[in-house]
N, C-alpha and C positions, 0 to 999 in steps of 0.2 A: 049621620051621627045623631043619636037621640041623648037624652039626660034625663035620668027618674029620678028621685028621691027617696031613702027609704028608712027606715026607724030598723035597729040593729037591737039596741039595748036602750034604757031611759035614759043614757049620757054620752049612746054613740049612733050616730046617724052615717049610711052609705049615700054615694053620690054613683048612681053608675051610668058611665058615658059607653055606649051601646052602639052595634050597630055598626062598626066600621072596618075597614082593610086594609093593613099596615103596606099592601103592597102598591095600593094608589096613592101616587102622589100626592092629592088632596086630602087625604086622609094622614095619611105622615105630617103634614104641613100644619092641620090641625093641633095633631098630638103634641107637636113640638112647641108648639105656642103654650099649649098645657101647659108641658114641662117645663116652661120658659117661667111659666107666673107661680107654679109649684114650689120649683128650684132653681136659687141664685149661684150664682157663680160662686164659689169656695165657700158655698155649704157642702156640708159630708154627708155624704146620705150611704146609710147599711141598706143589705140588700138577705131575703134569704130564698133559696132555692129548692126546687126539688127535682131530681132527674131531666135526661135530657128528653127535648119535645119531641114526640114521634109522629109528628105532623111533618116536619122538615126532609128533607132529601137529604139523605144518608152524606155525600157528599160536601150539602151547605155545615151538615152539621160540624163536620171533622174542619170545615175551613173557621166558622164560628168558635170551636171550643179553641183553635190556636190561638185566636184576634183576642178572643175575649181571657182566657188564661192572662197572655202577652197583658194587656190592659190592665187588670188587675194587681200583675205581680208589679211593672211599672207606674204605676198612678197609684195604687191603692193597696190593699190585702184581700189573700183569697183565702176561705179554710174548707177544707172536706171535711164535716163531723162524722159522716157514718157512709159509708160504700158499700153500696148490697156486689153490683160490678159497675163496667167503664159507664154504662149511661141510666144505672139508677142510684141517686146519692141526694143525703142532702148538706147544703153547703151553707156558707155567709160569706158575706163581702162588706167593704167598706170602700170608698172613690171619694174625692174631693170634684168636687163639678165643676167642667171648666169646659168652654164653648165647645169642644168633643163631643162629649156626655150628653149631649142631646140624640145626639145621632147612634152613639156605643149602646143606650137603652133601646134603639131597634134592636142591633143585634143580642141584646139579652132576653129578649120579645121572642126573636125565632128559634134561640136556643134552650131556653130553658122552658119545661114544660108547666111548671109554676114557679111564680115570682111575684115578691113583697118587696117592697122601698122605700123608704121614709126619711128624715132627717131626725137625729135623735134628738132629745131633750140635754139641754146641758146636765154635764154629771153622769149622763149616760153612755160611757162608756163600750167600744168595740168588745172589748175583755167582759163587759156585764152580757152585752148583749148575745154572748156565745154561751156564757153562763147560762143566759134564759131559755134558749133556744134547745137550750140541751136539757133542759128542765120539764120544757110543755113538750118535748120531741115534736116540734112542728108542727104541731095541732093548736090551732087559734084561729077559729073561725073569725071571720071578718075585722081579724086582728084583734080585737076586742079585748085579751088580756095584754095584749102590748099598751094600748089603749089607755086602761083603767087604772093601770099603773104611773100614768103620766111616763111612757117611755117616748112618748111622741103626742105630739098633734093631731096629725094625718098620717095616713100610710096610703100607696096604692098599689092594688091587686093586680095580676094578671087575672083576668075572665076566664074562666076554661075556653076552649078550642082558639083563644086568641082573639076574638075580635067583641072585647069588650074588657073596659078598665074600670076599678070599681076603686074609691076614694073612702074610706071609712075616717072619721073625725069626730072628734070629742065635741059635741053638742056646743061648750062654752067657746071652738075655736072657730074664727071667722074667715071661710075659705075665698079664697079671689075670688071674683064670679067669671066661672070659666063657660057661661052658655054663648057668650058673644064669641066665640072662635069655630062654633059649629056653622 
């Protein structure tokens, strides 16, 4: 697992933790501890999506979209904004984080083929955050108009092909220091 640093815009800097396999142990183990210093227990964190991952085995995927649907509708909110068909869409969520949700964010890792997650700003609203979403249509490069808006803190990225998570944050926000878990 490596960790770079990188300048985005003059008030948002990426963190990107590189280099790993969500299917080893030790690397799960890692992530979780992230997630753990990220996000507290009954923080709310939105999520947004885009199509399903075509990396995965046709099989996990159909076991994953019921776990994770199921989850959603029970803990939290799902919405479909726009369905080209069954596994290209793009969606939002919301979940309240609770000793689960460490592990349920693998499964949103191997299901979805991109994914953003963050905990909003007070004020910031599920109902804003569908608003926005349906505004930039899912175009916001390393989150950076969620960002500037003070809709958040931090956000983190799914990497493309999966084995890389990218932390975007507002310059003025002071992130755990997450190298000691590599």
């Amino acid at each position: 697992m490596k960790f770079n640093n990188r300048i985005l815009h003059k008030d948002i800097s990426l963190l990107l933790i590189e280099d790993f396999d969500i299917n080893r142990w030790d690397d799960v183990s890692r992530l979780k501890k992230i997630y753990k210093s990220l996000f507290s227990k009954n923080d709310t964190i939105f999520f947004s999506f885009r199509r399903e991952e075509d990396l995965t085995d046709e099989n996990e995927l159909k076991r994953l979209r019921i776990k994770i649907l199921e989850t959603f509708n029970d803990e939290g909110e799902y919405v479909v904004l726009r369905k080209l068909d069954d596994s290209r869409f793009d969606s939002v969520a919301r979940i309240t984080i609770n000793e689960n949700t460490y592990n349920f964010l693998f499964d949103i890792w191997n299901y979805f083929y991109s994914c953003t997650f963050f905990i909003p700003t007070k004020g910031f609203t599920f109902s804003d955050y569908i608003t926005f979403q349906k505004k930039i249509k899912f175009q916001d490069k390393g989150n950076e108009k969620l960002l500037s808006n003070d809709y958040t803190n931090f956000s983190c990225i799914k990497g493309l092909g999966g084995d890389n998570l990218i932390i975007s944050y507002q310059n003025n926000y002071q992130l755990p220091d997450l190298t000691n878990y590599h």
